[in-house]
Structures are given as C-alpha cells and as structure tokens.
N, C-alpha and C positions, 0 to 999 in steps of 0.2 A: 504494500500500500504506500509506495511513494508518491502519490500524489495527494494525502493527508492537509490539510495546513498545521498539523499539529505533530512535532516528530521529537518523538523523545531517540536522541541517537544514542550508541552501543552502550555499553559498560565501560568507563574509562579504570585505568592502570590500578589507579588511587581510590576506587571507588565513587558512586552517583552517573549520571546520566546528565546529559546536556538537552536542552529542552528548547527549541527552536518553535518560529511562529513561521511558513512563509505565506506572504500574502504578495499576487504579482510577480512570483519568480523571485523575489527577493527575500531571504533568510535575517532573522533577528534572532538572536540570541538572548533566552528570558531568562538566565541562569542555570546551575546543576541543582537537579534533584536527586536526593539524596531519598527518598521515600514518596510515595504519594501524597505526603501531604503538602510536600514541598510543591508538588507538581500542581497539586488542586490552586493553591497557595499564588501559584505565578499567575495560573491562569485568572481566578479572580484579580488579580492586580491589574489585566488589561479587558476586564469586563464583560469575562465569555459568562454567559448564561448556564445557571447551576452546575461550576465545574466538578461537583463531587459525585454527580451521575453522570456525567461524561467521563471522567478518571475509572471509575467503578463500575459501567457499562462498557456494551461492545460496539462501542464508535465507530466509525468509517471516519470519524474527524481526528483521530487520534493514529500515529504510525508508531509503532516502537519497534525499532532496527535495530538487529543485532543481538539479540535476545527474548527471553521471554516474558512478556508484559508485566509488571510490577513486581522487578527484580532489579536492584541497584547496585551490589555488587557481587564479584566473582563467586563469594564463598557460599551465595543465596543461591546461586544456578544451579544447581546437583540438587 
C-alpha cells in the first residue's frame, strides 16, 4: 500500500518508526513513533479525524513498511 498518505516506515536501528504525511507527492516528516500512541498523538496534532480508530482499524489511509503493523522495534517482531 504505497500509495497510503499515511506511512509509518520500517523499524529503525535504535528502535521506533518514522511517520511521514505525503500529501501531492511531497513527504513530511511528523516524527518517530515509538508506540501507537505516539502515532495516534502526531496524527491528532495535524487534525486527522479520530486518529485512534484509524491507528487501531484497518485503514487503507494508513501504510506500514517494513514490518508488521504496531511493532516499533526489532525485539517486538518475533
């Protein structure tokens, strides 16, 4: 699902997830989540509509890359 505008990308190194908006081909960068709250958290910040049944449903507005959906880091995947 990369065409999402909502793209939580892979697992990084250090642990959390980076959490991009694109709107128009153009990517922003809303911070690492580090949990879903963190994620629900950004999204309210830029005024999406009830982000905690969007995080917690199965979205089509939502792409998580690289892993399995609400898993932030390595030791959580297994």
């Amino acid at each position: 699902m990369e065409h999402a505008p909502i793209l939580v990308r892979r697992i990084s190194p250090s642990g959390g997830r980076r959490v991009v908006i694109r709107i128009a081909g153009v990517d922003t960068v809303l911070g690492i989540a580090y949990n879903d709250r963190d994620l629900i958290e950004f999204l309210r910040r830029i005024d999406i509509p009830d982000p905690d049944d969007l995080v917690h449903g199965d979205s089509e507005v939502i792409a998580w890359q690289g892993g399995r959906p609400h898993v932030y880091r390595d030791d959580e995947a297994s």
